[in-house]
C-alpha positions, 0 to 999 in steps of 0.5 A, spaced: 071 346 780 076 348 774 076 353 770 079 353 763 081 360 759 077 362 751 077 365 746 070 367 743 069 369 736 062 370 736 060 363 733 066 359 736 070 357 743 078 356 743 080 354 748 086 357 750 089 351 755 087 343 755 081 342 759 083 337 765 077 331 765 075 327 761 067 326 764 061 330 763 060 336 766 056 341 767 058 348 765 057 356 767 060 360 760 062 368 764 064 373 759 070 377 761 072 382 757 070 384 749 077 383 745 078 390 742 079 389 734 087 390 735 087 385 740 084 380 736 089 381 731 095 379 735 091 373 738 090 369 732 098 369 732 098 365 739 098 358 736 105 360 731 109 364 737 112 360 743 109 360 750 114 365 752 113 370 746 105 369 748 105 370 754 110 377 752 104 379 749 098 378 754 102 381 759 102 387 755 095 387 752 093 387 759 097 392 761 094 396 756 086 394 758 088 397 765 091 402 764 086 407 766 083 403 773 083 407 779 085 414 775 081 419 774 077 420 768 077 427 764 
């Protein structure tokens, strides 16, 4: 089994990372996560920054996105 990390737009898949094989193959599409607009945004950007840059910015994204896991909501 692989696993290849996406983008959906509502219409299209970006694959995010090269998909390793070159046969067909039956696939399982998960849905993750939604983007937040803002998120959005910033990703459209990821093709025009270096790696380092890109992964910067993932980390902070899910930093925030798991912010408020396991604390107490008011």
């Amino acid at each position: 089994m692989y696993a290849v990390k996406a983008i959906y737009d509502g219409n299209h898949f970006k694959l995010k990372e090269p998909i390793p094989i070159n046969e067909k193959y039956e696939v399982i599409i998960t849905f993750i996560n939604p983007i937040e607009k803002q998120q959005d945004e910033i990703l459209q950007f990821f093709n025009t920054w270096d790696e380092d840059d890109a992964n910067c910015i993932k980390e902070i994204i899910n930093e925030r996105s798991n912010f408020s896991m396991g604390r107490a909501q008011a």
